[in-house]
C-alpha positions in Angstrom: 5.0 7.4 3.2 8.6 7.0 2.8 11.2 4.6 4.5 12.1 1.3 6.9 9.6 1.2 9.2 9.6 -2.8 10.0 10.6 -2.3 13.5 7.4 0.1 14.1 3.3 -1.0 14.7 1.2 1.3 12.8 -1.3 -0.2 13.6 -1.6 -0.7 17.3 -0.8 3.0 17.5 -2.6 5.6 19.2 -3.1 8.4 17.5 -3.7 11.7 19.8 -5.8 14.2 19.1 -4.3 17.7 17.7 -5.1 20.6 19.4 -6.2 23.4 18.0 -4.1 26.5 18.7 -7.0 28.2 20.8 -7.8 24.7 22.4 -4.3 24.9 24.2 -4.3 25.2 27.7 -1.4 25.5 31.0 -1.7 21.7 30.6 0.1 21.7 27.3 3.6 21.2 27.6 4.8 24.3 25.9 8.7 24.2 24.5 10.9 26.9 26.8 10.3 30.7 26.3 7.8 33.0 25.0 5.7 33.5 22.0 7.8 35.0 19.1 8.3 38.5 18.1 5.8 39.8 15.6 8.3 41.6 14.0 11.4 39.0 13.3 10.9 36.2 10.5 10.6 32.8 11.9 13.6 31.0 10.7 12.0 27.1 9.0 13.9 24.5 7.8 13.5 20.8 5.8 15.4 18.2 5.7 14.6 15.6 2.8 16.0 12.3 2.4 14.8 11.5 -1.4 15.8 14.0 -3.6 13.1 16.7 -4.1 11.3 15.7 -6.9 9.9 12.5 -4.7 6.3 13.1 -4.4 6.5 12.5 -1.0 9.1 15.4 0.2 8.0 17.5 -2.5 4.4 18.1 -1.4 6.4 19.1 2.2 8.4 22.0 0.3 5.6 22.8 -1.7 3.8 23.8 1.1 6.6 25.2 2.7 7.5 27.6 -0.1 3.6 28.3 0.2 4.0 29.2 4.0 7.0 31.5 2.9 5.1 33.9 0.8 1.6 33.8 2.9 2.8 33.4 6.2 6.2 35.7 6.2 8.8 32.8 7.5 12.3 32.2 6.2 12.6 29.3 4.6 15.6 26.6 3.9 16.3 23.2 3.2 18.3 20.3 2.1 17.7 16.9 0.2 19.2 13.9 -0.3 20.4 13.7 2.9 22.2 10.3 3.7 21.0 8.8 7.5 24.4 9.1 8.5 24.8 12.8 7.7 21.3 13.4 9.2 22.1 14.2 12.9 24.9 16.9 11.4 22.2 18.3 9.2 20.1 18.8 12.3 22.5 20.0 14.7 23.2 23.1 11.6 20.1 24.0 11.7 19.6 24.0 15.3 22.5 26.1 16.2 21.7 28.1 12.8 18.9 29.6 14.7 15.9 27.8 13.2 13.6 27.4 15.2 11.4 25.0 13.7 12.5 22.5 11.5 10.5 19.4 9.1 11.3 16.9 7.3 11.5 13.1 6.1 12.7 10.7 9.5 11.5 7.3 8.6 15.2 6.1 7.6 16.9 8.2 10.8 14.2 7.7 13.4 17.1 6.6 16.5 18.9 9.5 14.9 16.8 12.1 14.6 15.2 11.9 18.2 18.2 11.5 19.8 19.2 14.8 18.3 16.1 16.7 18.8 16.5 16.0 22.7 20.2 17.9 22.8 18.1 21.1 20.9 15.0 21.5 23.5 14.2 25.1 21.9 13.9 23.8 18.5 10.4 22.5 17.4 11.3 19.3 15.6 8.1 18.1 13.4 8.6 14.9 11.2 7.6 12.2 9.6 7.8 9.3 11.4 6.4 5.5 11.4 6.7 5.9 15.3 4.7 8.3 17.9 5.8 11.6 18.9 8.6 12.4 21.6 8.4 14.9 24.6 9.1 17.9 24.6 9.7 18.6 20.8 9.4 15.8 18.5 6.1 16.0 16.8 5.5 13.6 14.3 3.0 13.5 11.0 2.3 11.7 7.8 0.4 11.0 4.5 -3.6 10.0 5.1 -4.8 10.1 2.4 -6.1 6.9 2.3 -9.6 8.5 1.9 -9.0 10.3 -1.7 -7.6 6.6 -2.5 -10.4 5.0 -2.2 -12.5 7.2 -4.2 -9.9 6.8 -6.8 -10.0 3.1 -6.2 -14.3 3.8 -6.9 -13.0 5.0 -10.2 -11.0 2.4 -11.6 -13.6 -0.5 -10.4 -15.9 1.1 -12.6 -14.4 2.2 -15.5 -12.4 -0.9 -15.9 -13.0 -3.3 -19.3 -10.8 -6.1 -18.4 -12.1 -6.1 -14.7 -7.9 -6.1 -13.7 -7.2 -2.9 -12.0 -3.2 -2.6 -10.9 -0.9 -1.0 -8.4 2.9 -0.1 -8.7 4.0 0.7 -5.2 7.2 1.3 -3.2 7.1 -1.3 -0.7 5.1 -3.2 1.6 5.2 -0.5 4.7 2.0 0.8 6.6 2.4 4.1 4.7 1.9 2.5 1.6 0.0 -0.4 2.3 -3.0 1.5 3.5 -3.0 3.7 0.3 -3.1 0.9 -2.1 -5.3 -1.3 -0.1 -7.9 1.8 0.0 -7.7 1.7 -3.3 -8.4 -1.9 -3.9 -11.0 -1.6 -1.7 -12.6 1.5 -3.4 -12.7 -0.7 -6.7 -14.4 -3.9 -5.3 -16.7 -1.6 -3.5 -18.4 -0.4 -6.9 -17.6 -4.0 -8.8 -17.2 -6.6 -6.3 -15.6 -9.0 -8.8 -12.9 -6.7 -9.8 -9.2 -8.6 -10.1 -6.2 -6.3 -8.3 -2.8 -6.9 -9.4 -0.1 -5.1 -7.1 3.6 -5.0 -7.4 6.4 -3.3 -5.3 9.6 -2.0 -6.5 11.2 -2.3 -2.9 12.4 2.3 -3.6 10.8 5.4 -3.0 12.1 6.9 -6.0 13.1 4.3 -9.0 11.2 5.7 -12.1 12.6 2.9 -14.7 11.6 0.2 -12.3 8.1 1.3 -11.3 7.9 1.4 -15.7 9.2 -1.7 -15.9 6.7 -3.3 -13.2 3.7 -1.2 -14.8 4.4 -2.6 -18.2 4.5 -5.9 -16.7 1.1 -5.4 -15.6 -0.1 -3.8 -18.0 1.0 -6.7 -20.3 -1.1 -8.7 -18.0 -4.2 -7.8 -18.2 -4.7 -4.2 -16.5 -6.5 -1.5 -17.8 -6.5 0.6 -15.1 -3.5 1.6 -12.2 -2.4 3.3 -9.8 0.9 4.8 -10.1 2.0 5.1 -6.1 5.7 5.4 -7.7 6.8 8.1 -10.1 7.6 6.5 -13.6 4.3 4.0 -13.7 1.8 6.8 -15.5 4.9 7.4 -18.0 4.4 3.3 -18.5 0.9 4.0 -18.6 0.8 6.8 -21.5 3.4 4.7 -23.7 0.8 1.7 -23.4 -2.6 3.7 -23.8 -3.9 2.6 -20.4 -6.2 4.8 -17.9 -4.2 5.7 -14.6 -4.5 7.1 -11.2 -1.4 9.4 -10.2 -0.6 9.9 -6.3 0.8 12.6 -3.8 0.0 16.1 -6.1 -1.9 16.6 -9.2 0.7 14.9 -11.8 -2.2 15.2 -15.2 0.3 17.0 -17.1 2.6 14.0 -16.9 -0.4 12.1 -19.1 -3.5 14.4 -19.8 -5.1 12.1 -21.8 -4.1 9.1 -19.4 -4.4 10.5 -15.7 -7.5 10.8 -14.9 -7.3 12.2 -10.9 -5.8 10.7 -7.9 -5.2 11.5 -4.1 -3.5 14.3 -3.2 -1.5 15.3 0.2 -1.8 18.9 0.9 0.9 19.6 3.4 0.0 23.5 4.2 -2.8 22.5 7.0 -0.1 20.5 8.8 2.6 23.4 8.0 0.5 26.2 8.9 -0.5 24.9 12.7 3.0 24.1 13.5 4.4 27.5 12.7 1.1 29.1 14.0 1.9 27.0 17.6 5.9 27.9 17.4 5.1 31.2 17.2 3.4 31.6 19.6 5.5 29.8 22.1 3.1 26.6 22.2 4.7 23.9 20.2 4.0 20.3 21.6 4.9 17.0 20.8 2.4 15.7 19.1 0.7 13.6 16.2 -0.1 16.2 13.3 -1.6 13.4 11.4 -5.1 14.3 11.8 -4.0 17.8 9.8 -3.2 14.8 6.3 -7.3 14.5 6.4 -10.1 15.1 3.7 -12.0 17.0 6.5 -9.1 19.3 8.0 -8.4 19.5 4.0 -4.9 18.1 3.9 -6.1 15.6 1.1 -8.6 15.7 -1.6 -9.1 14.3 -4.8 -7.2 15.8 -7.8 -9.6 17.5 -10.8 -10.3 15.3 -13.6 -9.1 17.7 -16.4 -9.8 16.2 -19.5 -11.4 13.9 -17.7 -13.9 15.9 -16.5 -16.4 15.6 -19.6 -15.4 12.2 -20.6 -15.6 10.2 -17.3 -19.5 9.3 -17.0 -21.9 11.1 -14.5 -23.0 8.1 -12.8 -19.5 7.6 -12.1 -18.5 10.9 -11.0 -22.4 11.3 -8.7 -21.1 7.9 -6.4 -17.9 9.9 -6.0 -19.3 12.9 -4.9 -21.8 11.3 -2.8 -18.6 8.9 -1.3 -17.0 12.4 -0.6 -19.8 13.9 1.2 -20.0 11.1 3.5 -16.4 11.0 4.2 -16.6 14.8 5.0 -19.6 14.4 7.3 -18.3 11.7 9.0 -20.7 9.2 7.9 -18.1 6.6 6.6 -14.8 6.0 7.4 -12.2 4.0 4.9 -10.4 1.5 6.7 -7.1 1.8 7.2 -5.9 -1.5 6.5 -2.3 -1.7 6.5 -1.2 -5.4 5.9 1.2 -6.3 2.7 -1.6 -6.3 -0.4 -1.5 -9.4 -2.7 -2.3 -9.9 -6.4 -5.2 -12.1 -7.1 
């Protein structure tokens, strides 16, 4: 969920299928050589464009440093890395022996391809507001719409003032979905709910997503969702309710978060380097691995929250959940700009 994607159609895109790593077959178009050696560390870099505290890049090393301990690789990586430096960072790692490499493309998407086709042995896997390139440019990103809207569920019914808020980055697919789930997940329990939605136009300005918070919060909401780091600190000063975003962030607030959707990056981290190792790496759209059901997003614990938030409440989420997981409904993916009311 990150940076310029105006020149892309996430919408009209079609997402392939990821194949499992037993599913693979002579069809797949494998990157050159054989499977690795059981007894040499795969060598795993990131490349981050925000500094690492961002949510966004941070659930990406999180999972990585996860993947270092549990699944034996060798782990580097590097932040706040400029779009003009991001070729040179690539070409480092590639010739540094690393055979697969992450990280955050959206603001170095000519770059970053363009690259990854002069290093055809090294599995490239970012995200990217575009689809993936042959033979080694596999792509992912955030869904988790799905935990969004449950959150949204949350809000709609907890709310006094019947004005629920979001603070967001900016109006791209990425985020636009997110927050739109969310809206939607509040009219869908109380259909006369009021939404109030601001951007910041940054992926990682704490003082202005405050500053816009308090704005709304001076306005009327009770309730928000902090897409943008700096909104639940808003939210705590104010003695507001809010929904964090991207990893469990209740210790920011305890008695003011009350859960939100989080991105669980391992699922997606753990097939790549299960398919590079074994020689089978393909371009291809990881998103499918950011789902509730392949459980690369859930729904943060309430905490606190847990005894105070009322049942009735906390049975539609559940039941939501369930059919989410059996594939019984689906949450739109909307991603057009949101509007206040």
């Amino acid at each position: 969920m990150k940076k310029d994607h105006s020149k892309t159609q996430r919408a009209g895109l079609s997402r392939r299928n990821v194949l499992e790593l037993g599913a693979l077959g002579l069809a797949a178009v494998a990157l050159p050589g054989v499977a690795f050696a059981k007894d040499k560390k795969l060598k795993v870099a990131a490349i981050f464009a925000t500094p690492i505290e961002e949510p966004w890049d941070n659930q990406i090393h999180v999972a990585l440093q996860k993947a270092e301990k549990e699944l034996g690789i060798e782990y580097k990586w590097s932040e706040k890395v400029q779009t003009a430096d991001f070729s040179r960072v690539m070409r480092e790692y590639a010739q540094g022996g690393y055979q697969l490499v992450l990280g955050d493309a959206f603001a170095a998407e000519r770059e970053s391809r363009r690259t990854a086709k002069q290093f055809p042995k090294t599995a490239w896997l970012f995200g990217s507001g575009a689809g993936p390139a042959e033979p080694n440019f596999g792509v992912f990103d955030n869904w988790i719409h799905e935990p969004a809207y449950l959150s949204g569920m949350i809000a709609g019914k907890i709310s006094k003032s019947g004005t629920v808020g979001a603070v967001a980055a900016m109006g791209i697919p990425e985020v636009n979905r997110l927050v739109n789930a969310f809206f939607a997940g509040a009219k869908e329990v109380n259909p006369n709910v009021k939404k109030k939605v601001a951007f910041i136009g940054s992926f990682f300005d704490p003082p202005k997503a405050k500053e816009a918070a308090v704005a709304q919060i001076d306005a009327g909401v009770d309730v928000i969702y902090a897409e943008r780091f700096g909104v639940i600190e808003a939210a705590v000063e104010k003695k507001i309710l809010a929904i964090s975003n991207m990893s469990d962030q209740s210790s920011l607030g305890p008695d003011t978060v009350i859960t939100g959707p989080v991105w669980d990056m391992y699922p997606t981290v753990e097939q790549a380097i299960k398919l590079v190792k074994a020689g089978v790496f393909t371009a291809q759209d990881y998103g499918d691995f950011s789902r509730m059901a392949k459980g690369g997003s859930y729904l943060a614990p309430y905490h606190k929250f847990d005894k105070t938030l009322p049942a009735e409440v906390k049975e539609l989420v559940e039941k939501k959940k369930a059919e989410i997981l059996e594939g019984n409904f689906r949450v739109d993916v909307d991603e057009n700009t949101p509007v206040s009311d």
